[in-house]
N, C-alpha and C positions, 0 to 999 in steps of 0.2 A: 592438554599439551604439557613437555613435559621441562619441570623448571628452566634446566637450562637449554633449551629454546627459547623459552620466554626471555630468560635476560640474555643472550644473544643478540635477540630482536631488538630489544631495549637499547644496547650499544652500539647497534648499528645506525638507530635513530639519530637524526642532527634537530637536536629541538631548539628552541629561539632563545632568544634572551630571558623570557618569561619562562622557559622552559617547557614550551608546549608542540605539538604540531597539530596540523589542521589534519581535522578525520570527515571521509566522504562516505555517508552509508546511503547504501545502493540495493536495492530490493533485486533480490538473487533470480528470481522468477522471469520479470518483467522486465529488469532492466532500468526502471525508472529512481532517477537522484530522488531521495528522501530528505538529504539536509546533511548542511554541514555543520562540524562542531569543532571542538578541540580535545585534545586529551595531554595530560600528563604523565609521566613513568607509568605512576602508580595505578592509570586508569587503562594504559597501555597494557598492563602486568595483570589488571583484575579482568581485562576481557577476554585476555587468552588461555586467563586461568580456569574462568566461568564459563565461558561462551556465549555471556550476553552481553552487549554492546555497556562499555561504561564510558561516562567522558567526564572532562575538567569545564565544570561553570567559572567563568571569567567573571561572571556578577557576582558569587556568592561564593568566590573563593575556595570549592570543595568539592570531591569527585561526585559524582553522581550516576546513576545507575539508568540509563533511560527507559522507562516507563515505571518506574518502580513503584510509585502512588498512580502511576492512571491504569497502569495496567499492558501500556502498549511496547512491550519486550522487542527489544531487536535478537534474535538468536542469530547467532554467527557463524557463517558456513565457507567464509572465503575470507580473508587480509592479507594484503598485500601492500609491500609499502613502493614510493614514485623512485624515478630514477636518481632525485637528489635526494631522498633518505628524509623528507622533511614533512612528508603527508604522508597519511593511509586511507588505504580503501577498504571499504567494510562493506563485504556483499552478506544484505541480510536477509533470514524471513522473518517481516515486520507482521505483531498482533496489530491488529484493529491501525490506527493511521502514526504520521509518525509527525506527523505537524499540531502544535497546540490549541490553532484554531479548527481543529477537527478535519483538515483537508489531508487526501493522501499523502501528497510532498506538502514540504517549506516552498518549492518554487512555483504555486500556483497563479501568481500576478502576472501574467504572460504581458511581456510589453511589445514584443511581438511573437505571435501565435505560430505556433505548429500545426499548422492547418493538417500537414497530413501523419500529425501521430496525437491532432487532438482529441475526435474519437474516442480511441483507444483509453489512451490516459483518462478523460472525464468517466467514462465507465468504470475502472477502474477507483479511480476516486469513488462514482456512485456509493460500486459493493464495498468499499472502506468503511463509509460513512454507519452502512446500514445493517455491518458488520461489528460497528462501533455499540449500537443502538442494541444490537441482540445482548452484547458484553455489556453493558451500561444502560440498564433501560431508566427512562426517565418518565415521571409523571406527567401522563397527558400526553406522551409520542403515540404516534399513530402508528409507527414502525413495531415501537412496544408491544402496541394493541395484538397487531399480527402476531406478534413471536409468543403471546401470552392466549393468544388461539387455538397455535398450532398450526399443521400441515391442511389438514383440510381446509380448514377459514381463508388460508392463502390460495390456495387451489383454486377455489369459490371466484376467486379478487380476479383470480387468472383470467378463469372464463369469461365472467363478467366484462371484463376489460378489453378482450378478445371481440368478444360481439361489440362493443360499442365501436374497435376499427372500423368491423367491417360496415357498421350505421354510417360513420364519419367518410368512408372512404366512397359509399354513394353520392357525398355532395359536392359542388363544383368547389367552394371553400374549401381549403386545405388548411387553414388556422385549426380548426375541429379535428381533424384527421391527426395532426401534428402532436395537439395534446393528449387526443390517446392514446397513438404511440406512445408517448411520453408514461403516462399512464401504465399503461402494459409493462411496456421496462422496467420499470421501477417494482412491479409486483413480479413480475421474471425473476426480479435481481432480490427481492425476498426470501422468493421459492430458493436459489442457487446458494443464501447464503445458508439457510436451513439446513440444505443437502448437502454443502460442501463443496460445489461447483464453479470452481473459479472462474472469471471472465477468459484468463489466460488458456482454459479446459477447453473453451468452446470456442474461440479462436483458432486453437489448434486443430480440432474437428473441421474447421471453413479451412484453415490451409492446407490440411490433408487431403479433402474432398476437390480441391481447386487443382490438385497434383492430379489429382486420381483422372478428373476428367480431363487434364490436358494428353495425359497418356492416352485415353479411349481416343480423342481426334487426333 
């Protein structure tokens, strides 16, 4: 961007007493809040210089780059600032998660639940997780183990895991049927991230195909 855009934006800003405003990064794809922070000029000034998310820590007094030791980059595709000039929105594409305890979002504590976009979002979470795990493998993950396989060994997990449904899905108990669903998912969500298969990919395939056949009737 070019400088003076950048300090344009900058003077348009009304920042606090502290000198900061609150910043909302918002995963571009999905839609889903990731967390909010703060930023000052200069962190206002280095992300639209960079195009990766920076902000102003209030703990530790000094800009910060977000992910810059873990790994998990926000790349910035959209900012926009509110009607009183005193936030920004930062629509990003997030690496691997964007919360410290390894969840997709900061606002995973649901106090009360979205029942009908939780789903979604825990999926999502999932492939974050396990997206995490291929970028950071760690001694002794089992996630590791796959990615340190390879495509076939996941494959394998597929199948495997496929037949045990359909074992579980002959018994009156559903507890059994439940966990290998669960099961299966999860090695699904392996294979997807190996491939590069977003949740958001295959969603879109179920909403397309839901148009398609509303048009045949």
């Amino acid at each position: 961007m070019e400088n003076r855009l950048i300090e344009n934006t900058i003077e348009r800003l009304r920042f606090d007493a502290a000198g900061l405003v609150t910043a909302v990064a918002v995963e571009a794809e999905t839609q889903t809040v990731l967390m909010v922070a703060h930023m000052d000029a200069m962190a206002v000034r280095e992300t639209l210089r960079s195009g990766y998310a920076h902000y102003f820590s209030r703990s530790r007094q000094k800009l910060w780059k977000k992910g810059e030791t873990s790994g998990h980059v926000q790349k910035v595709v959209g900012f926009a600032l509110d009607c009183d000039q005193d936030a920004v929105l930062l629509q990003v594409e997030q690496t691997g998660v964007a919360c410290h305890t390894l969840q997709k979002s900061c606002f995973h504590d649901a106090v009360i639940p979205a029942e009908n976009i939780g789903s979604p979002h825990l999926l999502d979470t999932l492939y974050a997780i396990i997206e995490d795990r291929k970028a950071h493998p760690e001694a002794g993950s089992y996630t590791g183990y796959l990615f340190e396989k390879g495509l076939d060994k996941m494959l394998k997990k597929v199948g495997e895991e496929a037949a045990e449904v359909i074992i579980a899905a002959k018994n009156q108990d559903t507890a059994p049927l439940e966990e290998e669903i669960a099961d299966l998912l999860y090695h699904l969500f392996v294979v997807m991230v190996e491939r590069g298969v977003r949740p958001a990919d295959v969603f879109g395939v179920l909403a397309a195909r839901r148009g398609t056949r509303r048009e045949r009737s």
